[in-house]
Backbone bond lengths (Angstrom), bond angles and torsions (degrees), N, CA, C in turn:
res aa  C-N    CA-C-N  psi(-1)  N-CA   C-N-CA  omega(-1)  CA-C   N-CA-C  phi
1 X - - - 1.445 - - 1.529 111.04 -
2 X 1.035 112.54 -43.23 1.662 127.79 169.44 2.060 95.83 -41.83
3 X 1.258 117.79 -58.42 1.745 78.68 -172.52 1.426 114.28 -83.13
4 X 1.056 126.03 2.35 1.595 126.15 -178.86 1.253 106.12 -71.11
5 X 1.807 102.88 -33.50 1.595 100.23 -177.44 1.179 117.52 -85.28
6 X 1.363 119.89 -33.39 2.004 126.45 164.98 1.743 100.75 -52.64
7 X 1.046 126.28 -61.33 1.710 149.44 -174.93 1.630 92.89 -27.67
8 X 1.628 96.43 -71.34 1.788 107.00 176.60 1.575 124.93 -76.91
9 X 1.142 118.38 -15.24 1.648 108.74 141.18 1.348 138.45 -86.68
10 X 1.302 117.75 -8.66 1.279 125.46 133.29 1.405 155.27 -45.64
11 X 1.805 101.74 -28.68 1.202 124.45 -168.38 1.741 96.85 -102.05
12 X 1.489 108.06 -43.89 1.290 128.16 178.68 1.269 118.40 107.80
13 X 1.798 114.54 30.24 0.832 145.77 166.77 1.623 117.25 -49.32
14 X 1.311 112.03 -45.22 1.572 133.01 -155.31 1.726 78.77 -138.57
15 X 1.771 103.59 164.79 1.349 108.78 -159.43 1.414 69.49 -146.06
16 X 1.425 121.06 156.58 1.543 127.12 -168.39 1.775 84.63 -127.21
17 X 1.568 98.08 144.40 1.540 81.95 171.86 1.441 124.09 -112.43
18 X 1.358 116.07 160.05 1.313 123.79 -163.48 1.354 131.96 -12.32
19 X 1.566 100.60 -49.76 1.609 105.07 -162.01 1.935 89.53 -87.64
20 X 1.106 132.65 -2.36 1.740 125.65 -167.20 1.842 77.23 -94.33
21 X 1.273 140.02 -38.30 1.153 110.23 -174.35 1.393 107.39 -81.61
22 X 1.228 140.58 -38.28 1.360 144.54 -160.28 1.894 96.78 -48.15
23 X 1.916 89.93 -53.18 1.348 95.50 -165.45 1.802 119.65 -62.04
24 X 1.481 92.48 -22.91 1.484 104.28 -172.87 1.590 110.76 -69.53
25 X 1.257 106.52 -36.95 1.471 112.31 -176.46 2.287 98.40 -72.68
26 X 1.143 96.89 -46.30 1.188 99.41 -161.64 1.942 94.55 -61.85
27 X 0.914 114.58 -51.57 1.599 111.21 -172.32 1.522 98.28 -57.73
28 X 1.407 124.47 -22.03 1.546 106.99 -175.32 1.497 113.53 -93.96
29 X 1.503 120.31 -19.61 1.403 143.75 175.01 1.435 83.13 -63.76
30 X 1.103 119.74 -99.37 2.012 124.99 -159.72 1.314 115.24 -55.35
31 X 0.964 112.92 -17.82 1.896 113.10 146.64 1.564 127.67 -64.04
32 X 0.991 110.25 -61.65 1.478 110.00 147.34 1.427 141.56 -45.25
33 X 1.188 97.45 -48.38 1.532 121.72 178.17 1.855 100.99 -40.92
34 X 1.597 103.83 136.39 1.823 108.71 165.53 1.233 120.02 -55.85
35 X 1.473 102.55 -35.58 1.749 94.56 -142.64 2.025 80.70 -116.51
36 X 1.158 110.65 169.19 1.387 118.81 -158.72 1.551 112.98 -148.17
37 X 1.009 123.48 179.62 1.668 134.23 -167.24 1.930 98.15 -103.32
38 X 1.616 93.08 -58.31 0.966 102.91 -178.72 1.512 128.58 -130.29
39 X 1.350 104.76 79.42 1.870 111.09 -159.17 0.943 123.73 -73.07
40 X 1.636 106.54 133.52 1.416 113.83 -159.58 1.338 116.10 -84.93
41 X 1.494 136.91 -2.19 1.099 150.30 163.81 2.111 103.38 -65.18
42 X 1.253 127.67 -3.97 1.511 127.52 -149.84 1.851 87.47 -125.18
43 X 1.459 97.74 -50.93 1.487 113.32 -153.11 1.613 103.56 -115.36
44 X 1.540 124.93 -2.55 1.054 113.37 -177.78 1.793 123.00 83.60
45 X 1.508 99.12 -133.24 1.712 111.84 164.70 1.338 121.40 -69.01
46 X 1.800 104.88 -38.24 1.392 108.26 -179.88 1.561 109.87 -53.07
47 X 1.248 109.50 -30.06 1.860 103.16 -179.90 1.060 118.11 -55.03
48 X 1.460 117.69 -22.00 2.182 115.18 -176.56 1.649 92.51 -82.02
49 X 1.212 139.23 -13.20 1.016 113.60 158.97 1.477 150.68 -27.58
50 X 1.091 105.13 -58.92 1.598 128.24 154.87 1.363 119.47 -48.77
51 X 1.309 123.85 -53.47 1.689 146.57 174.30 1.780 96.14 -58.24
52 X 1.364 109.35 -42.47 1.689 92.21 -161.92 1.394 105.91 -103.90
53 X 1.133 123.99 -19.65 1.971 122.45 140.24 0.997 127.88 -43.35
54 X 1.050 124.13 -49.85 1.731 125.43 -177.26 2.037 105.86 -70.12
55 X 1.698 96.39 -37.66 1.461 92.50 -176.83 1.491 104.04 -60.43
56 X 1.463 117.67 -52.56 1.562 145.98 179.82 2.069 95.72 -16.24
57 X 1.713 91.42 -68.58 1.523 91.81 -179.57 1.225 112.24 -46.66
58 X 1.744 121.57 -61.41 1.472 127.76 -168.53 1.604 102.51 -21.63
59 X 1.965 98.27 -71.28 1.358 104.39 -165.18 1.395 114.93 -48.14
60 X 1.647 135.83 -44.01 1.201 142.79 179.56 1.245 110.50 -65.58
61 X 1.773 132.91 -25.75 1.449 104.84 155.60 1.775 126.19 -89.41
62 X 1.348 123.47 0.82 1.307 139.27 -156.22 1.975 83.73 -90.61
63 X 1.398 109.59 -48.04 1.405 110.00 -168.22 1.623 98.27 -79.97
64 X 1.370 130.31 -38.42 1.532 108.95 161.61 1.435 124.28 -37.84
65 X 1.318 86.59 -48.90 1.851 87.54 -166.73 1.506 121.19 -63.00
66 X 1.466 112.27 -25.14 1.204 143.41 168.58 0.994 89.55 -57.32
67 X 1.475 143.11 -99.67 1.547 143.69 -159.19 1.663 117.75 -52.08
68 X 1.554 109.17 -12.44 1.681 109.78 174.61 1.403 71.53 -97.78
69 X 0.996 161.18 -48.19 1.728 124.71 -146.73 2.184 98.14 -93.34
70 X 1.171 130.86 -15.02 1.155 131.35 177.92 2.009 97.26 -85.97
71 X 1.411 120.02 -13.73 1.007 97.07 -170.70 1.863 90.83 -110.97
72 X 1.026 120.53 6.69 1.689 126.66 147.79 1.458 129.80 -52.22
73 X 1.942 91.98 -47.11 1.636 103.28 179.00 1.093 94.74 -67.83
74 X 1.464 131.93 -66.94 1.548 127.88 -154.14 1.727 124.46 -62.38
75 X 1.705 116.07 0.07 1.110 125.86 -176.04 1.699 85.34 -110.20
76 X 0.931 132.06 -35.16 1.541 120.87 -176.63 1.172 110.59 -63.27
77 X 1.346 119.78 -33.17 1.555 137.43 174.28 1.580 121.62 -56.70
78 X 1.201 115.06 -24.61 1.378 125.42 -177.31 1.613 99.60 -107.94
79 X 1.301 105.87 117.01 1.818 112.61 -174.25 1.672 92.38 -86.20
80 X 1.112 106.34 -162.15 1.687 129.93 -153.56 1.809 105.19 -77.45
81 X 1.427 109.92 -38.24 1.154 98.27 -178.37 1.547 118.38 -90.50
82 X 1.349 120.08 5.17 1.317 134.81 -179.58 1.253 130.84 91.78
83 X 1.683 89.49 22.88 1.740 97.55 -175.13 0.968 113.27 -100.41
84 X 1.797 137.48 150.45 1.205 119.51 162.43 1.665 128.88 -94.74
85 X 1.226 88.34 131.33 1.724 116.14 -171.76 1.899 95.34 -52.84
């Protein structure tokens, strides 16, 4: 189900909402990014801390959006008189 749902936000099928891109850009910005919250050159491992929280959210809004766009199909699925097609 996972590529049907990349497939249709790709196509522009499914519309991602605002804050899943903000976050998407932002987790790839502060990954990249030099300078850090918590640098791992100071603290070691403890520094991906920061890096793997922020991703943590990504994934927890990427899989919402997933479940509003799977719960799109399943209302398209039910026609007018309430039957399923």
């Amino acid at each position: 189900m996972w590529m049907s749902f990349l497939k249709a936000v790709r196509n522009g099928e499914h519309r991602l909402a605002p804050m899943t891109w903000i976050a998407g850009a932002g987790a790839v910005l502060y990954t990249l990014w030099p300078l850090d919250l918590i640098p791992e050159l100071v603290l070691g491992p403890l520094g991906l801390v920061d890096d793997a929280g922020l991703w943590g959210i990504l994934i927890v809004l990427v899989t919402r959006e997933k479940q509003r766009y799977e719960a799109g199909l399943r209302a398209e699925a039910i026609d007018v008189e309430g039957t399923v097609r």
